[in-house]
N, C-alpha and C positions, 0 to 999 in steps of 0.2 A: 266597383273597386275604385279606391281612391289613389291617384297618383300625385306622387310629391313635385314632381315639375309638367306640367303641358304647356308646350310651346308653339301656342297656337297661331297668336302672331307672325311667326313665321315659316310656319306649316308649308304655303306654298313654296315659299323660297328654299326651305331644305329640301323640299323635294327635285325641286330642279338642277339646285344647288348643295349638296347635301356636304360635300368637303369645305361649303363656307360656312355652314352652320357649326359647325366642328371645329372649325377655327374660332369660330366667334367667342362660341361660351367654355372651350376647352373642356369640352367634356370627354375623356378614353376610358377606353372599358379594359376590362383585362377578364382573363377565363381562369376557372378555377382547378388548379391543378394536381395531381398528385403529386407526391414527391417524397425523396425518400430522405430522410434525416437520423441525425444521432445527438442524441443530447450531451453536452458537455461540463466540464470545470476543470478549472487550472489551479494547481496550489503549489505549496513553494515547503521543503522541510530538511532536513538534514537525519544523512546515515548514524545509523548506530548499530553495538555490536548485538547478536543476538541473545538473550538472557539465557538461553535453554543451551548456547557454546561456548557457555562460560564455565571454566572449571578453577577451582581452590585445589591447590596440593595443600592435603593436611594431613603431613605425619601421625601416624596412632603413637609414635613414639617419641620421645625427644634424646637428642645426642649434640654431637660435634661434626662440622666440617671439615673433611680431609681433604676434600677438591670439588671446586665451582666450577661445573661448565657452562650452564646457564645465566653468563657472570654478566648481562647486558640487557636492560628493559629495551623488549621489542625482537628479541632474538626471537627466532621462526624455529622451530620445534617439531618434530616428526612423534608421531605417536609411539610410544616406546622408548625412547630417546634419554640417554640419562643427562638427569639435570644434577645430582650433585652426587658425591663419593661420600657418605658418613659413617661416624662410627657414633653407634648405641648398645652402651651396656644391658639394656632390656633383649634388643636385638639379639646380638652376640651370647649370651644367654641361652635365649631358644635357641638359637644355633646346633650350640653345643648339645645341649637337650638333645637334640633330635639327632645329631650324632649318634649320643651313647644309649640312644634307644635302638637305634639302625643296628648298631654293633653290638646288643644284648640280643635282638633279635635275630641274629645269624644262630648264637645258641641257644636259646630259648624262644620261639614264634610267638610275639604276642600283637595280632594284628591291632587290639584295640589299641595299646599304648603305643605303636608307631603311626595309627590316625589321629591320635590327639594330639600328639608334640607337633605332625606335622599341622594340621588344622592351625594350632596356636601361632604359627609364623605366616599363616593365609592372614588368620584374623589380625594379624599385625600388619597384612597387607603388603608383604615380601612379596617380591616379584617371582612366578613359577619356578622362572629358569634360573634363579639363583637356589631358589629351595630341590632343585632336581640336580645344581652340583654337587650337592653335600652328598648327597647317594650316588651319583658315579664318580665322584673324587675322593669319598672318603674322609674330606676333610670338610670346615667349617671358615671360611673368611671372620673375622674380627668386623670387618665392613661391610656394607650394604649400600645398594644403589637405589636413588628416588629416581623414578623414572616420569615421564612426561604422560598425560592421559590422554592426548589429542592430537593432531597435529592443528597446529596456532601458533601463536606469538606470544610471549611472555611480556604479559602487559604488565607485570607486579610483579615484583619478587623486594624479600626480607630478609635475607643471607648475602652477606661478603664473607671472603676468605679466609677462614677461622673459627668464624661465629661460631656460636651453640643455637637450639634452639627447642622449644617443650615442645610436648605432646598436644595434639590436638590443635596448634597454630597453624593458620596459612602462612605458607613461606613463599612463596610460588600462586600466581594468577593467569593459566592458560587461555586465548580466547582467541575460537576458531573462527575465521573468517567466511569460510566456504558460503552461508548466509547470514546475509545481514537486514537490518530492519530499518525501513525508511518510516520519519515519522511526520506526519503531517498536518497542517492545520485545517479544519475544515469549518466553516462561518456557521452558528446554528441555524440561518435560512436556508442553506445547503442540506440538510440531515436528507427531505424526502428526496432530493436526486439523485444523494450519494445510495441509497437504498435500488435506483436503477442501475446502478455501474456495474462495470464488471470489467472492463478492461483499461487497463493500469500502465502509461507506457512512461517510463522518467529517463532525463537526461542531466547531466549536468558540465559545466564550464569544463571539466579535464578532461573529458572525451565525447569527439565526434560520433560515437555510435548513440543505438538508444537499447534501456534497460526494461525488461516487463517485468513485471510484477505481479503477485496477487494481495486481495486484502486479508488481511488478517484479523483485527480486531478495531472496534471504535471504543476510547478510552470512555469508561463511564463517569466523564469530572468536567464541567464546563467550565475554562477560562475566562472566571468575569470580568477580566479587565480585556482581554480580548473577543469576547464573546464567541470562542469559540472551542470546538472537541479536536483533541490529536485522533488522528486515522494512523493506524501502523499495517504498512505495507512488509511484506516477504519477497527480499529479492535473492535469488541463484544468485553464489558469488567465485563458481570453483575458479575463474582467470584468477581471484582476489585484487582486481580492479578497483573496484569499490572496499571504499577505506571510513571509519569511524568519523565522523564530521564534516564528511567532506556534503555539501552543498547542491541540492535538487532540487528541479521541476517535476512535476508530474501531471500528464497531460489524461486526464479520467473520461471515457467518455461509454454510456450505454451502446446494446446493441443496433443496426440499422432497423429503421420504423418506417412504415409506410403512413404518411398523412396527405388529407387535402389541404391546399394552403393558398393562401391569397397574403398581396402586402400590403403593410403594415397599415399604409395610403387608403386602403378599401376598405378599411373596418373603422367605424365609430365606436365610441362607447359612452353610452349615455344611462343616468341612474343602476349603473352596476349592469346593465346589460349591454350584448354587441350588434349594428345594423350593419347591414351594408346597402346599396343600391341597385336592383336587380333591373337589367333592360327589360323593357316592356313590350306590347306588341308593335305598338308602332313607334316611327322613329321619334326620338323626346322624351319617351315617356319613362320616366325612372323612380321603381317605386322600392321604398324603402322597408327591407323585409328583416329580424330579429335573426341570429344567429345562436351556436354555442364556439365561442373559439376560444382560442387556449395562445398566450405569447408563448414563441418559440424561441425569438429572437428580437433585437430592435426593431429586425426588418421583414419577419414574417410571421402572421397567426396560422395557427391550425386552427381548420375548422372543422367540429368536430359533429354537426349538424346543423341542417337547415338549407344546405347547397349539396349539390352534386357535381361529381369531375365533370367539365364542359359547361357549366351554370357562367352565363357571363352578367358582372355589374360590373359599375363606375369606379374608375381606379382612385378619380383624385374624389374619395367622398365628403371632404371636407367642403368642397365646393357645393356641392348639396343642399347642406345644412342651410335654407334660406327661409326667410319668415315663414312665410305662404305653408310652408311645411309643419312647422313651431306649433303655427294659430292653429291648424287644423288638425294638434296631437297624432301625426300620425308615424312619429318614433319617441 
């Protein structure tokens, strides 16, 4: 077996002396250890509202404004909640209809035509409980209530005080906070680690706490002037804490792994492979053995064979690297 250093010259004196030898050439060794790690990345992105709590109020019909209460972008809205007081000649119509079919049908029972008049104010999208006064009151309102699909904020709206407006326009843009979607940037040399993630933690400048998340989807369009994919995260938002734009971190990091590892110091890497310097039997002797390791970090490889937990080599192996070694190819 060939060894990369024998220090035979002063073979007798380490052994008498063996804390001067150690001084001398500064050689330390380190043991190989297990350890247990998580892989990480940090990325930076900004909230947005979710696409799937977004609602359009889009009348089936078109009328006039009788009363705005919705009269304010950003107003918070209860599901149910009336957003405006209108009056539609279509509306009022069926109305009626469905009146003097109620009231035909006292004397003469014709269940189909009291299910299609009322059907035809469903399909117009009348609120139940206005289409269930007209049968216990007997009468019929001229007006009708848009009411709110969600509870959110009224991020859009298209009506002031008086307006008219058609059938089938958005008037009104509900959008529910409860979750919101972080989006993120992610570098395409990043793809294979984002692929080990799993847990999601973000914070940002307005609050001291921290948000979890999960992933949601990775956008399929690479930014080529950025080189890189949006990641869109899913965060719980019922505090509604978290607001549209506002500014995040997000700290990603895989599950805990068990590795052997040595630093950074101990591993060479020469023609695309890894050595390191394994102690010998006797003292001096350090012979230079092929690895497989893996960067962790700046400061630690995993090793992923070639040693075993408790294997001790040369910490500083760069000091190693000496001709004698070179001429003799034996890394």
């Amino acid at each position: 077996m060939k060894y990369l250093l024998l220090i035979t010259l002063f073979l007798t004196i380490a052994q008498a002396k063996e804390a001067t030898v150690e001084q001398k050439f500064s050689v330390q060794t380190v043991k190989v250890k297990q350890s247990s790690h998580t892989k990480s990345m940090t990325s930076y992105g900004f909230v947005k509202a979710d696409d799937s709590l977004v609602y359009d109020v889009a009348p089936r019909f078109g009328g006039y404004v009788e009363a705005l209460y919705a009269d304010k972008i950003y107003k918070k809205v209860q599901m149910g909640e009336a957003l405006a007081k209108v009056y539609s000649p279509e509306v009022s119509k069926a109305k009626d209809d469905y009146l003097n079919t109620i009231n035909f049908s006292k004397i003469r029972p014709n269940k189909e035509m009291l299910s299609s008049s009322k059907t035809k104010l469903e399909l117009l999208d009348i609120p139940h409980a206005e289409i269930n006064a007209i049968s216990t009151s007997g009468s019929a309102s001229p007006y009708t209530t848009i009411v709110s699909p969600a509870n959110g904020y009224v991020f859009k709206k298209s009506l002031n005080n008086n307006a008219s407006f058609s059938a089938n326009k958005t008037i009104f843009e509900i959008v529910s906070l409860d979750r919101v979607w972080v989006e993120l940037k992610v570098h395409q040399n990043q793809l294979e680690l984002l692929n080990k993630i799993n847990s999601f933690k973000l914070t940002t400048p307005s609050y001291k706490q921290t948000f979890s998340a999960k992933k949601s989807e990775l956008y399929p369009e690479l930014d080529q002037k950025e080189e890189s994919f949006t990641l869109r995260l899913e965060v719980d938002n019922k505090e509604l804490l978290l607001k549209p734009g506002m500014y995040m971190s997000a700290q990603m990091s895989s599950d805990v792994s068990d590795y052997l590892t040595l630093p950074s110091t101990a591993v060479i890497r020469k023609n695309g492979k890894f050595f390191v310097f394994s102690v010998g039997e006797y003292v001096g002797e350090y012979a230079p053995k092929e690895v497989e390791a893996e960067v962790l970090n700046p400061d630690i490889y995993i090793i992923k064979s070639g040693l075993n937990d408790g294997d001790e080599v040369v910490n500083n192996a760069l000091f190693m690297m000496d001709s004698d070694a070179q001429i003799n190819a034996l890394y």
